[in-house]
N, CA, C and O atoms as CSV, one atom per row, in Angstrom:
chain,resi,resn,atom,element,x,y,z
A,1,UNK,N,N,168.128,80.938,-3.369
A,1,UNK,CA,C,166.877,81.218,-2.671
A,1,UNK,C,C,166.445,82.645,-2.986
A,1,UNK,O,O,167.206,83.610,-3.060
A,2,UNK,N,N,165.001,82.653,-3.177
A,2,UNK,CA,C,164.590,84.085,-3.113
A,2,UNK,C,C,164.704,85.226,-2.184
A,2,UNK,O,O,164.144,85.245,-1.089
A,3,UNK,N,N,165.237,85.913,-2.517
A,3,UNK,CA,C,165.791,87.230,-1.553
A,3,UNK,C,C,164.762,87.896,-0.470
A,3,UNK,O,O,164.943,88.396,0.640
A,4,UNK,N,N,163.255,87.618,-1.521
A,4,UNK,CA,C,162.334,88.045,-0.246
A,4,UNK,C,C,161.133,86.850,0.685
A,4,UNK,O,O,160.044,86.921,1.255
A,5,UNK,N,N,162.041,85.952,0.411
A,5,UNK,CA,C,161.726,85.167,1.612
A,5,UNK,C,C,162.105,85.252,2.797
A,5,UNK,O,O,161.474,84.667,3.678
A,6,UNK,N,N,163.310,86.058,3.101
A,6,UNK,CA,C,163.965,86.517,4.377
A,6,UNK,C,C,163.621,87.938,4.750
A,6,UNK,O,O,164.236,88.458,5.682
A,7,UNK,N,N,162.915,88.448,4.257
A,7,UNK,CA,C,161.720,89.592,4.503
A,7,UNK,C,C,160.644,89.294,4.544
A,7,UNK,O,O,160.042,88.616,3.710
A,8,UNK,N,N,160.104,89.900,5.830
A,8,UNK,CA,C,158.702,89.927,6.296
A,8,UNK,C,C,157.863,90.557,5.579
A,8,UNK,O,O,158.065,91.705,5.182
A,9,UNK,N,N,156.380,89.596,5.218
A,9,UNK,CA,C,155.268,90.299,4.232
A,9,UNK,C,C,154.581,90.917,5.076
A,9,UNK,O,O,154.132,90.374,6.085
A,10,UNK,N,N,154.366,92.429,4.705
A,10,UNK,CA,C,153.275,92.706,5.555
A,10,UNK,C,C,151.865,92.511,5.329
A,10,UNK,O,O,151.014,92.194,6.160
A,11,UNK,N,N,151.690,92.802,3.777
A,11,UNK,CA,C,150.661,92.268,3.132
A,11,UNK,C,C,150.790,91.529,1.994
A,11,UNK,O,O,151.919,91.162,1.670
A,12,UNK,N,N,149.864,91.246,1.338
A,12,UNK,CA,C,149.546,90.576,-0.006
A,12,UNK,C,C,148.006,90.553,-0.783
A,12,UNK,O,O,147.093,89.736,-0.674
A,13,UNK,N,N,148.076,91.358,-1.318
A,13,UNK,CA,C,146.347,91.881,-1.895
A,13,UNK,C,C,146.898,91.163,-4.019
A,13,UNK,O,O,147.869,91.011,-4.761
A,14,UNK,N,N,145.591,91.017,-3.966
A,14,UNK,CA,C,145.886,90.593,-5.354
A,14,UNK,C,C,144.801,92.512,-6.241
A,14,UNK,O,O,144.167,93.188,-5.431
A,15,UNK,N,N,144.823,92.858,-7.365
A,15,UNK,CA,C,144.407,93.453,-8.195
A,15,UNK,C,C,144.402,93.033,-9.640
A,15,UNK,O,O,145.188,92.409,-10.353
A,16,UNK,N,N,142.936,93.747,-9.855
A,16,UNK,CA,C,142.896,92.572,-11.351
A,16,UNK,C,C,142.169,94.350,-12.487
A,16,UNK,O,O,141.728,95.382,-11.980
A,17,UNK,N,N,142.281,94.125,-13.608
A,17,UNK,CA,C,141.778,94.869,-14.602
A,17,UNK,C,C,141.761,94.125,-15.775
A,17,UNK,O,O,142.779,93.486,-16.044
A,18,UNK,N,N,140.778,94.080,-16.549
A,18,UNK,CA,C,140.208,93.230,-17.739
A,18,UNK,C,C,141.059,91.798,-17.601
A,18,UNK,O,O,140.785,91.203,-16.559
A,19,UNK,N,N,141.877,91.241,-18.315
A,19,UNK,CA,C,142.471,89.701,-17.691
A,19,UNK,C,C,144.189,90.048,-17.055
A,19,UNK,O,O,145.127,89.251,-17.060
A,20,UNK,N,N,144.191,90.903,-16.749
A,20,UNK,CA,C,145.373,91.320,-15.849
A,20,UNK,C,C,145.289,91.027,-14.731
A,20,UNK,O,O,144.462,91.714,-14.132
A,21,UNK,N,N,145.955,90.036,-13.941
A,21,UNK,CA,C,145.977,89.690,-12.337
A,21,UNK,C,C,147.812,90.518,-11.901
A,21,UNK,O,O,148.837,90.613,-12.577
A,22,UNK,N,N,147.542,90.863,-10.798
A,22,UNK,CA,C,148.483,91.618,-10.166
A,22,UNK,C,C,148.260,91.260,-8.593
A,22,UNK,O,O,147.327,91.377,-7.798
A,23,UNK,N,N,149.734,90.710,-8.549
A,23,UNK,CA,C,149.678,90.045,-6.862
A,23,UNK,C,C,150.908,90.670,-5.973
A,23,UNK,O,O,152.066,90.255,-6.012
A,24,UNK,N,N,150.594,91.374,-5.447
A,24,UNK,CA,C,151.124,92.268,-4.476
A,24,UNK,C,C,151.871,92.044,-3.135
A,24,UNK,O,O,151.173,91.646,-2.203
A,25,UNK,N,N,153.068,92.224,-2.928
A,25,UNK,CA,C,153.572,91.695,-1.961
A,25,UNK,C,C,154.448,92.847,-1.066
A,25,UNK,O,O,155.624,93.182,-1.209
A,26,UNK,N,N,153.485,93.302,-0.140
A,26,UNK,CA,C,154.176,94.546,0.874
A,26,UNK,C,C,154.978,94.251,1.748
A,26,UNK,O,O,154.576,93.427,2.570
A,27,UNK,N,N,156.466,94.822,1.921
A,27,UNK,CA,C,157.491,94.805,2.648
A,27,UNK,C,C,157.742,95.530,3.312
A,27,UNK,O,O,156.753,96.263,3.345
A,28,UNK,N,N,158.881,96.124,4.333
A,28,UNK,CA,C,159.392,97.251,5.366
A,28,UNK,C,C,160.185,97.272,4.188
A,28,UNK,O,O,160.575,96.283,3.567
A,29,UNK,N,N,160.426,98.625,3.887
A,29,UNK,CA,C,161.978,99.094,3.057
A,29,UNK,C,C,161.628,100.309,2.782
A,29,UNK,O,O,160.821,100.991,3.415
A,30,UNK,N,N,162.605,100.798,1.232
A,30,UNK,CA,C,162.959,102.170,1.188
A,30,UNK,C,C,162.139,102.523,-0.018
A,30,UNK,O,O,162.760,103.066,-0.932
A,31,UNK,N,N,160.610,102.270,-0.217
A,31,UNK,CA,C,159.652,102.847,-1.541
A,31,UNK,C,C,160.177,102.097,-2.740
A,31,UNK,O,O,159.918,102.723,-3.767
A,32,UNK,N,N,161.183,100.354,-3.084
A,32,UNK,CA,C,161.629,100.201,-4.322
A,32,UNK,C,C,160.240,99.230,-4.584
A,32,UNK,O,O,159.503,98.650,-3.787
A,33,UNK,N,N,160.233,99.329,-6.061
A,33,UNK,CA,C,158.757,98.532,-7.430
A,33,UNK,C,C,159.643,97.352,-7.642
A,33,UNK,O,O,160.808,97.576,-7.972
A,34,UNK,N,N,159.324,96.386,-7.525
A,34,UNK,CA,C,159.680,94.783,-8.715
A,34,UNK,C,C,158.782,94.750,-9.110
A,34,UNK,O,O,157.768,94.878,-8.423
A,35,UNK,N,N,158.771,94.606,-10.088
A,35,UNK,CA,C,157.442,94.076,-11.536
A,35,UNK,C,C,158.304,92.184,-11.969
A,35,UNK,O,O,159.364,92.010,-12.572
A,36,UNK,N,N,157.370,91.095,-11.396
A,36,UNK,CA,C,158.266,90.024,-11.978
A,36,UNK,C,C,159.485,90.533,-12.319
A,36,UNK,O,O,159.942,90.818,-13.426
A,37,UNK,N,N,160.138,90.640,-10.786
A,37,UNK,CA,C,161.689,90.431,-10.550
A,37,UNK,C,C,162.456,91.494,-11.358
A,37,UNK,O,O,163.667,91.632,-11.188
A,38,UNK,N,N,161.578,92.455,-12.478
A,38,UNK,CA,C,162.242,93.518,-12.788
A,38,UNK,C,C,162.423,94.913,-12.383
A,38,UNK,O,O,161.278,95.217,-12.048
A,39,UNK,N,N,163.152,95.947,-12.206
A,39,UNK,CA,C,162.589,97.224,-11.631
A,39,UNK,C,C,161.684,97.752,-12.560
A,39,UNK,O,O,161.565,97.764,-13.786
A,40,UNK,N,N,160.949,98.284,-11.366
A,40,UNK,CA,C,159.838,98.912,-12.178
A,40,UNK,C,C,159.548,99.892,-13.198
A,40,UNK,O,O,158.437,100.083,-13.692
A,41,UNK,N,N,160.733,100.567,-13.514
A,41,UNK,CA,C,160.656,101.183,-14.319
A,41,UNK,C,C,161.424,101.005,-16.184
A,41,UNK,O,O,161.602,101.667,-17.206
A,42,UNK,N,N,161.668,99.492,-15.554
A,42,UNK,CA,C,161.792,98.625,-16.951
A,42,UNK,C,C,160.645,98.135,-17.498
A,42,UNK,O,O,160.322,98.279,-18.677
A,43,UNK,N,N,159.840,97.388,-16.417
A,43,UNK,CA,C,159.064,97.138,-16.744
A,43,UNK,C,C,157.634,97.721,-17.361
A,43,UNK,O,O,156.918,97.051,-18.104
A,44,UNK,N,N,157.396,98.799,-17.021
A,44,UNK,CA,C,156.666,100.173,-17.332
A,44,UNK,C,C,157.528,101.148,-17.368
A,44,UNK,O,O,157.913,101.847,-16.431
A,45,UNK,N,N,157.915,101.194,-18.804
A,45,UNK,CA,C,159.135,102.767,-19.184
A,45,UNK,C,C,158.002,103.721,-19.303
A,45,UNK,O,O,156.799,103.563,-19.510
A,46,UNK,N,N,158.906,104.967,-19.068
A,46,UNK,CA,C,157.769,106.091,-19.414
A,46,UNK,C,C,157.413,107.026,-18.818
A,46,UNK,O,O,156.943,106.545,-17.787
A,47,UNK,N,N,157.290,108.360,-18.758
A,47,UNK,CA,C,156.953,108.958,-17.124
A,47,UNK,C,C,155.535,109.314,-17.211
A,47,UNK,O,O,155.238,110.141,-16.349
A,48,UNK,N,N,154.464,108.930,-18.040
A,48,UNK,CA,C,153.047,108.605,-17.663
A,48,UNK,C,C,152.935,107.185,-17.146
A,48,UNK,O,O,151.927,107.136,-16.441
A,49,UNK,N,N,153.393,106.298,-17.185
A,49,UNK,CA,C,153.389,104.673,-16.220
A,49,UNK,C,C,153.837,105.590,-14.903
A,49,UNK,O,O,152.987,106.079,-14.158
A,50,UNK,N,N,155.365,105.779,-14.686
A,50,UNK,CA,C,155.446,106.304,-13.548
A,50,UNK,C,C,154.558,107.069,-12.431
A,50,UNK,O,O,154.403,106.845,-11.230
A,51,UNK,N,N,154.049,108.036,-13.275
A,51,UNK,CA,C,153.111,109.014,-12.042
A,51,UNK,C,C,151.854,107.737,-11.804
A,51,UNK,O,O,151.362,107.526,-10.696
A,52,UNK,N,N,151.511,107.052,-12.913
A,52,UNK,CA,C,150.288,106.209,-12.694
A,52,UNK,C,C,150.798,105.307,-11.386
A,52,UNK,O,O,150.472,105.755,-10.287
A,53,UNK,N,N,151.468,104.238,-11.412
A,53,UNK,CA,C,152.220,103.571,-10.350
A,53,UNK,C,C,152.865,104.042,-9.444
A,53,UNK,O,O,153.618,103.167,-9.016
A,54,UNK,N,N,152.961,104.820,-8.998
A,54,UNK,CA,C,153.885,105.989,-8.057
A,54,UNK,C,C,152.207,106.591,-7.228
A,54,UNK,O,O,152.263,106.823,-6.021
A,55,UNK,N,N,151.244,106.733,-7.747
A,55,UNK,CA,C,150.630,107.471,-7.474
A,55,UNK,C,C,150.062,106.821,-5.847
A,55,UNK,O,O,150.549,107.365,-4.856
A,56,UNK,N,N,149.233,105.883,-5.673
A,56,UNK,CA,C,149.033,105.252,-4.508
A,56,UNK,C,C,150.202,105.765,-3.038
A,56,UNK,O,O,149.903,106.081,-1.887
A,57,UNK,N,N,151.283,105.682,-3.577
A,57,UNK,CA,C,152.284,105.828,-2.528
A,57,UNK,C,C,152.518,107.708,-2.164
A,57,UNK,O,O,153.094,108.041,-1.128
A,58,UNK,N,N,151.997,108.751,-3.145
A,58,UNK,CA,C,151.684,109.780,-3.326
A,58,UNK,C,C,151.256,110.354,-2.119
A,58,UNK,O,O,151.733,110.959,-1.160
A,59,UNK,N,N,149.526,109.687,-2.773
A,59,UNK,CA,C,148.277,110.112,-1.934
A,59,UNK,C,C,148.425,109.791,-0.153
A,59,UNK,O,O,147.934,110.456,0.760
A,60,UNK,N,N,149.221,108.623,-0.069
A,60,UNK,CA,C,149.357,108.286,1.318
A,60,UNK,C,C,150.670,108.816,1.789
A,60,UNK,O,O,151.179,108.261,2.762
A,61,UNK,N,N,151.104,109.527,1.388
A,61,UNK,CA,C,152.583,109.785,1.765
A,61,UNK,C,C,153.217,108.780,2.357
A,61,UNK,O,O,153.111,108.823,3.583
A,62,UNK,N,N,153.852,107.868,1.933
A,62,UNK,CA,C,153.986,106.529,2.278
A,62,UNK,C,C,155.568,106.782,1.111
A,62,UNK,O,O,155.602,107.318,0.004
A,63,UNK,N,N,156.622,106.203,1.857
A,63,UNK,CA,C,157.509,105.656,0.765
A,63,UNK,C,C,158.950,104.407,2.031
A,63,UNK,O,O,160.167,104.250,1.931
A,64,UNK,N,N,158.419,104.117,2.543
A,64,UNK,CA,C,158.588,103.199,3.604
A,64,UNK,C,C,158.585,101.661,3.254
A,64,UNK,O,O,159.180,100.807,3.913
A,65,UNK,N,N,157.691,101.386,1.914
A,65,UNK,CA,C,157.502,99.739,1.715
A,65,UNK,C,C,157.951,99.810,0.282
A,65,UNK,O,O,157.906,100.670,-0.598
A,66,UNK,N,N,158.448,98.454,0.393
A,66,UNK,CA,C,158.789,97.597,-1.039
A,66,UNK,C,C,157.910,96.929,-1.593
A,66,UNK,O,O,157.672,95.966,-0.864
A,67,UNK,N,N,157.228,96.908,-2.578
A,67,UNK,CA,C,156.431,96.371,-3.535
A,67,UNK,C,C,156.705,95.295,-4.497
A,67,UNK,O,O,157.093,95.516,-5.645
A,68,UNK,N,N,156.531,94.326,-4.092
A,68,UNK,CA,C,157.188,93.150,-5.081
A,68,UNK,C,C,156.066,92.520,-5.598
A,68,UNK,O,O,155.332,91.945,-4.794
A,69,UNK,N,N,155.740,92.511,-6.969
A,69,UNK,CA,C,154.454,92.289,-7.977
A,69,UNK,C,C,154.702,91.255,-9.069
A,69,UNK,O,O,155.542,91.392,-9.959
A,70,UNK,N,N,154.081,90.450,-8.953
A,70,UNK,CA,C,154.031,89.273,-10.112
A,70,UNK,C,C,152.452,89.695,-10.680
A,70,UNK,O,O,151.462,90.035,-10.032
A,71,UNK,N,N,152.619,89.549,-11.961
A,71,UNK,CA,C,151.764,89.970,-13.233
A,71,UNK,C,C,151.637,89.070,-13.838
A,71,UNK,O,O,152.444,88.142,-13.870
A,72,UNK,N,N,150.501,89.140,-14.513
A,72,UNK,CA,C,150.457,88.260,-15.955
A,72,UNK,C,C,148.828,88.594,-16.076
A,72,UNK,O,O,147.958,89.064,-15.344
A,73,UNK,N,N,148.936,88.046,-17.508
A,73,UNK,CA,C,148.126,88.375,-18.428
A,73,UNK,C,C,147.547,89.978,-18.858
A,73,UNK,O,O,148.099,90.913,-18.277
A,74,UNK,N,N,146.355,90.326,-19.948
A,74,UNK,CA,C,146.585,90.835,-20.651
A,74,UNK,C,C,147.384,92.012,-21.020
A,74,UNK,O,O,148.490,91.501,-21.192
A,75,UNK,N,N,147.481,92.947,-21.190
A,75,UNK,CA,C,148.341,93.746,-22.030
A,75,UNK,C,C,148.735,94.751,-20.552
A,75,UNK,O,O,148.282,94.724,-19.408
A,76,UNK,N,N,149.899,95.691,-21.291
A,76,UNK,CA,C,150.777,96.251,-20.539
A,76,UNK,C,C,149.597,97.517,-19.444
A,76,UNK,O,O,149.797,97.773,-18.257
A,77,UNK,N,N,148.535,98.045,-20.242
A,77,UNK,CA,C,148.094,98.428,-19.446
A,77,UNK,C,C,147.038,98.307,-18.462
A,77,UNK,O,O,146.841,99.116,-17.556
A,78,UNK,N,N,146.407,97.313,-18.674
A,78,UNK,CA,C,145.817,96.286,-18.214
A,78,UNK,C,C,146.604,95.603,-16.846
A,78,UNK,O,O,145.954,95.225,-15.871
A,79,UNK,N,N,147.803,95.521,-16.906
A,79,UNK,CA,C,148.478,94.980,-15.347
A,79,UNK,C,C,148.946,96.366,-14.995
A,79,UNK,O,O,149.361,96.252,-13.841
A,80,UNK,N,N,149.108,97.690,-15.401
A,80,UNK,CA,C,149.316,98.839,-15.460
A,80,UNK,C,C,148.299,98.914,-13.509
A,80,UNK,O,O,148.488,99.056,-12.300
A,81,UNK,N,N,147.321,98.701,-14.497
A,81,UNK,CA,C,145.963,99.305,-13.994
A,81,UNK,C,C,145.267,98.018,-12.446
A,81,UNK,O,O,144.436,98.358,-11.604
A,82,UNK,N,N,145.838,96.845,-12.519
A,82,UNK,CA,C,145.958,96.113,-11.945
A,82,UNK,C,C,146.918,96.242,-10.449
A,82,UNK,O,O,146.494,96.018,-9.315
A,83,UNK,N,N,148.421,96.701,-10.861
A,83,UNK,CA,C,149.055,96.821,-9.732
A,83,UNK,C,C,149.125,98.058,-9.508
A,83,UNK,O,O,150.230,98.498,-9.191
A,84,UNK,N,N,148.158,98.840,-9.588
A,84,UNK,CA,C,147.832,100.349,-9.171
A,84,UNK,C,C,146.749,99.958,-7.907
A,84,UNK,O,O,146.610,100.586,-6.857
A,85,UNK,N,N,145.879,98.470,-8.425
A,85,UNK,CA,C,144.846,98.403,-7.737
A,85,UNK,C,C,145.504,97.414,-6.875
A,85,UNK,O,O,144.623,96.558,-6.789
A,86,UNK,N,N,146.133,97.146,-6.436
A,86,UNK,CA,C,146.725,95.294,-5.911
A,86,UNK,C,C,148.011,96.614,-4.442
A,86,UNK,O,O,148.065,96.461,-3.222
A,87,UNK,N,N,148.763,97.691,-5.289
A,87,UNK,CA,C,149.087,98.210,-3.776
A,87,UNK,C,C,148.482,99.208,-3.132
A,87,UNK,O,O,148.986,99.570,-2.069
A,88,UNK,N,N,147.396,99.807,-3.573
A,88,UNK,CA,C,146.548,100.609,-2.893
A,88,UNK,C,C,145.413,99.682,-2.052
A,88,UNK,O,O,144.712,100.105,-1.133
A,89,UNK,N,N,145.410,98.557,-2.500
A,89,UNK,CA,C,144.523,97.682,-1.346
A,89,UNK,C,C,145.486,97.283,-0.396
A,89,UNK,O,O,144.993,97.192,0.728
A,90,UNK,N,N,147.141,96.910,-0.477
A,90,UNK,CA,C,147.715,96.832,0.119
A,90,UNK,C,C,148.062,97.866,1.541
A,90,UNK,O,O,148.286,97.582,2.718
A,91,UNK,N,N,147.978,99.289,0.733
A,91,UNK,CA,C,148.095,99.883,1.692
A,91,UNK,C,C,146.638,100.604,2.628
A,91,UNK,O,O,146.765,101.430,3.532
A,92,UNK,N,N,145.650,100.187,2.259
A,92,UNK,CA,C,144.633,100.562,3.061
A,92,UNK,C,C,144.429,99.405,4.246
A,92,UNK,O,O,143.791,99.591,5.282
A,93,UNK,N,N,144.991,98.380,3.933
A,93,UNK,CA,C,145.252,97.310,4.886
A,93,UNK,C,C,145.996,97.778,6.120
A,93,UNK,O,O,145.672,97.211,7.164
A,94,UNK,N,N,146.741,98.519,6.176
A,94,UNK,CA,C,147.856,98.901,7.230
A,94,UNK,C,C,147.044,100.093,7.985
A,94,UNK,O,O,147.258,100.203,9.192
A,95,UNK,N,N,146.181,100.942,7.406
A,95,UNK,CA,C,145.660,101.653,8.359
A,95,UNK,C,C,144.346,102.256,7.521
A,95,UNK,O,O,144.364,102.443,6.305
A,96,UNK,N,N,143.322,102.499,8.298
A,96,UNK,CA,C,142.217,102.828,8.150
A,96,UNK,C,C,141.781,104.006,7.507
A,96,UNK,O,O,140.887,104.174,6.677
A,97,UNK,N,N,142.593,104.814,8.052
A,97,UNK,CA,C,142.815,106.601,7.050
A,97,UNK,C,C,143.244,106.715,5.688
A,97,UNK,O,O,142.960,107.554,4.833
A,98,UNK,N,N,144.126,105.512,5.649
A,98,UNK,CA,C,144.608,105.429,4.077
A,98,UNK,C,C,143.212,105.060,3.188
A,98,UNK,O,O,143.102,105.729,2.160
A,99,UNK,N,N,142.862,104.743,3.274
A,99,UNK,CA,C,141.704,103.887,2.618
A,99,UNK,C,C,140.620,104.698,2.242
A,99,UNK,O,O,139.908,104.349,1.300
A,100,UNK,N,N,140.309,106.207,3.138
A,100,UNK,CA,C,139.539,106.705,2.744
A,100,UNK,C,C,140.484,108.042,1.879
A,100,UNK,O,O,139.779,108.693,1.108
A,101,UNK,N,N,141.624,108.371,1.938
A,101,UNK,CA,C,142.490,108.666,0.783
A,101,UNK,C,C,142.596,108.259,-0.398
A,101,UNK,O,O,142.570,109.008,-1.374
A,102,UNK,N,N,142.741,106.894,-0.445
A,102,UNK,CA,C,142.788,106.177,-1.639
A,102,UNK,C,C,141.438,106.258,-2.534
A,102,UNK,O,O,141.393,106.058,-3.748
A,103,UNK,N,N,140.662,106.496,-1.936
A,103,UNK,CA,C,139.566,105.749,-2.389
A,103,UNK,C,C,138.812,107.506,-3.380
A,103,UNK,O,O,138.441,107.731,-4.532
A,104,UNK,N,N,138.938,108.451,-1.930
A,104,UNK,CA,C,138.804,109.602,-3.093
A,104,UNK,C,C,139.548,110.141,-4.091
A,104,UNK,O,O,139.212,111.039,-4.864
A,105,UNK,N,N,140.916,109.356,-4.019
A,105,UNK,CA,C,141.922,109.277,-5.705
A,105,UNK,C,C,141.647,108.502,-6.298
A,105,UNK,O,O,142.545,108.032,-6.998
A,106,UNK,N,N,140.522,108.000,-6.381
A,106,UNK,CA,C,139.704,106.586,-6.944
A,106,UNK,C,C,140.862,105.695,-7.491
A,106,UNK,O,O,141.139,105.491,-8.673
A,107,UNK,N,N,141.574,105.132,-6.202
A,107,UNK,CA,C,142.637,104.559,-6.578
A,107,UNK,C,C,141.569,102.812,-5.843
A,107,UNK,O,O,142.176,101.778,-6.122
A,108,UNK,N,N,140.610,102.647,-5.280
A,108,UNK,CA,C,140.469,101.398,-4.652
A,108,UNK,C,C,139.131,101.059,-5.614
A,108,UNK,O,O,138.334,100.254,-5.133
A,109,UNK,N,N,138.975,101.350,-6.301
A,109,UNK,CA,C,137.603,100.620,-7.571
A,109,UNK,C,C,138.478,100.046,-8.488
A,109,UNK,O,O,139.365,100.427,-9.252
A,110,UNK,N,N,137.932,98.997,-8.161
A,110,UNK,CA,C,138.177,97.919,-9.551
A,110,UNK,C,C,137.407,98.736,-10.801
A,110,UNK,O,O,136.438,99.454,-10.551
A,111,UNK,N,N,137.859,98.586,-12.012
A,111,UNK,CA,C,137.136,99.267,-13.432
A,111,UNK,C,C,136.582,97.712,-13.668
A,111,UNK,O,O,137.343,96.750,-13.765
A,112,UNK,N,N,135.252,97.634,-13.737
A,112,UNK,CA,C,135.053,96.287,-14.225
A,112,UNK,C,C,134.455,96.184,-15.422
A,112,UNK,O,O,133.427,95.522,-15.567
A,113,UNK,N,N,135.071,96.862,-16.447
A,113,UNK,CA,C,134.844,96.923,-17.985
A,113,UNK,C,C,135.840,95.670,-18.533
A,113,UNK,O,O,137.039,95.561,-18.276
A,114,UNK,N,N,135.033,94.765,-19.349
A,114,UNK,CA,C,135.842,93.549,-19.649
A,114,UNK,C,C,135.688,93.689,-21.503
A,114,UNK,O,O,134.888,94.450,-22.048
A,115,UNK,N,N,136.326,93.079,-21.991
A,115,UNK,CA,C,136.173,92.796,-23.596
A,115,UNK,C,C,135.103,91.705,-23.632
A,115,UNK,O,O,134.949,90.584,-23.147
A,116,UNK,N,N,134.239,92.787,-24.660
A,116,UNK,CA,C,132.836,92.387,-24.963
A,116,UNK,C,C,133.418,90.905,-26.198
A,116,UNK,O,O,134.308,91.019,-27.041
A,117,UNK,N,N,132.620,89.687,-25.930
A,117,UNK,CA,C,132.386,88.470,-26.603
A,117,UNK,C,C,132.419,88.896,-27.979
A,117,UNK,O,O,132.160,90.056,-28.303
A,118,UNK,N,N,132.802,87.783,-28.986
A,118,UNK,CA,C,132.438,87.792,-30.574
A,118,UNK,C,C,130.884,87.763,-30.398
A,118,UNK,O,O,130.339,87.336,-29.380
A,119,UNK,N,N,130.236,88.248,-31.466
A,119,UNK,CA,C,128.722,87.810,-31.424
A,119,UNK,C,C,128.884,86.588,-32.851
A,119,UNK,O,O,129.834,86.271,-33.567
A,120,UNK,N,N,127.314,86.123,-32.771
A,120,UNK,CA,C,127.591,85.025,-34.123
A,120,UNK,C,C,126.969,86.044,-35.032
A,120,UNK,O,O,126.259,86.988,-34.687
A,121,UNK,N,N,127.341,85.714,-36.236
A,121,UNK,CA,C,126.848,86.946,-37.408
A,121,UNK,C,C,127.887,88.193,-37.630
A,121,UNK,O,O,127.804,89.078,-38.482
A,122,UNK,N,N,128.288,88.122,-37.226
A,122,UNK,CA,C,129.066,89.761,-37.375
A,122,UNK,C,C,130.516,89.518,-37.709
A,122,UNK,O,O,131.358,90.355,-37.386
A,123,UNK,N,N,130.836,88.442,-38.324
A,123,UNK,CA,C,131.703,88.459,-39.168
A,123,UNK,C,C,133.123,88.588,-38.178
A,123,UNK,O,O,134.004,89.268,-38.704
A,124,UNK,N,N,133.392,88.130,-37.074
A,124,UNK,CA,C,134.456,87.863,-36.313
A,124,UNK,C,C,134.655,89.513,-35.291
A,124,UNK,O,O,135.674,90.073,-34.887
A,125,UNK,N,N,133.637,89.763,-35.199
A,125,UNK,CA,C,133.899,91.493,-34.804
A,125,UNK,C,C,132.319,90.945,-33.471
A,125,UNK,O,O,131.593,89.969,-33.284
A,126,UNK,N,N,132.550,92.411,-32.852
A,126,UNK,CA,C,131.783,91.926,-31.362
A,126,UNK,C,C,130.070,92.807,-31.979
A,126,UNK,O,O,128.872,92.525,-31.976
A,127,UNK,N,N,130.918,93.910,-32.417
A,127,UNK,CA,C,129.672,94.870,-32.533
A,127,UNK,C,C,129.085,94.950,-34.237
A,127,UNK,O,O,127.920,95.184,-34.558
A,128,UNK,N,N,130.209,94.694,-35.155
A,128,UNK,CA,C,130.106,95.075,-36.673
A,128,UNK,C,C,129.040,93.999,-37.514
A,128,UNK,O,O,129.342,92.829,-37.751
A,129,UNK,N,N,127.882,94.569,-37.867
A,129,UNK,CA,C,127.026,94.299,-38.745
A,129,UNK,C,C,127.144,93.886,-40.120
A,129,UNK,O,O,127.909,94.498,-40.865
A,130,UNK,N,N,126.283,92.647,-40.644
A,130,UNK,CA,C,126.469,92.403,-42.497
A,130,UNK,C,C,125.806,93.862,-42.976
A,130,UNK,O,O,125.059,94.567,-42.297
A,131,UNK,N,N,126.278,94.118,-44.321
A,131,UNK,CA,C,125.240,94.951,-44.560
A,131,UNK,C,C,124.673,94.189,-45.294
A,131,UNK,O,O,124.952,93.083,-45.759
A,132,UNK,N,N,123.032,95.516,-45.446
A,132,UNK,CA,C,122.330,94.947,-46.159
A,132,UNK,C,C,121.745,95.873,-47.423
A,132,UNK,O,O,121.551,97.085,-47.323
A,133,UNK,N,N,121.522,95.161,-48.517
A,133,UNK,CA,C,121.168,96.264,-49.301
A,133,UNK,C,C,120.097,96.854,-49.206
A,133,UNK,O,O,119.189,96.422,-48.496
A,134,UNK,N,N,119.998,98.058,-49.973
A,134,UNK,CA,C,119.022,98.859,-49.695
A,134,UNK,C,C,117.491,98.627,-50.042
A,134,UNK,O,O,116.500,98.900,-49.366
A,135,UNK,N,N,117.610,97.933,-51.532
A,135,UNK,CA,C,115.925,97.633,-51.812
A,135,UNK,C,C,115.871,95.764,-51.947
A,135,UNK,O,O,114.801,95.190,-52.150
């Protein structure tokens, strides 16, 4: 059985960035990250991931909850940027002051910049033009 089924959720906020979904699951404990069941700092090596993911819990002086995050899809920074946004909604949930913290660490805006479509004509590229000759 899963270990945090016998722990109480306090919350559950989902966060998303370009096709990155990040689903957030707030606990009582001692400040530990699961990234899909890994620690978090396997899962994002690095000590620029770190301060990025660390940061939410920063601004609120908060290191009291466990963060347990299932991810998927696109790329590493893309769910990076996702469960940055998935526990800072988490924790503005718990109290009202957090939220206006978070929000001036512009930690609670979704970035809603997505990958621009192929166009037809442009040769498998979104923006890149045929050329054409000159006369």
């Amino acid at each position: 059985m899963n270990n945090t089924s016998n722990l109480k959720i306090i919350k559950k906020t989902v966060g998303r960035r370009k096709r990155a979904v990040a689903s957030v699951y707030l606990t009582a404990g001692d400040g530990k990250i699961t990234v899909n069941a890994k620690p978090v700092e396997n899962y994002f090596p690095g000590e620029f991931a770190k301060r990025i993911y660390s940061l939410p819990f920063i601004v609120t002086d908060l290191s009291k909850y466990n963060a347990s995050v299932k991810v998927h899809g696109g790329g590493k920074e893309g769910q990076l940027d996702a469960l940055v946004l998935g526990i800072a909604r988490s924790l503005s949930e718990i109290k009202d002051s957090y939220k206006s913290l978070l929000r001036k660490a512009g930690l609670m805006t979704r970035d809603s910049r997505e990958r621009q479509r192929r166009m037809i004509g442009t040769g498998g590229k979104s923006r890149r033009q045929k050329s054409s000759p000159k006369r």
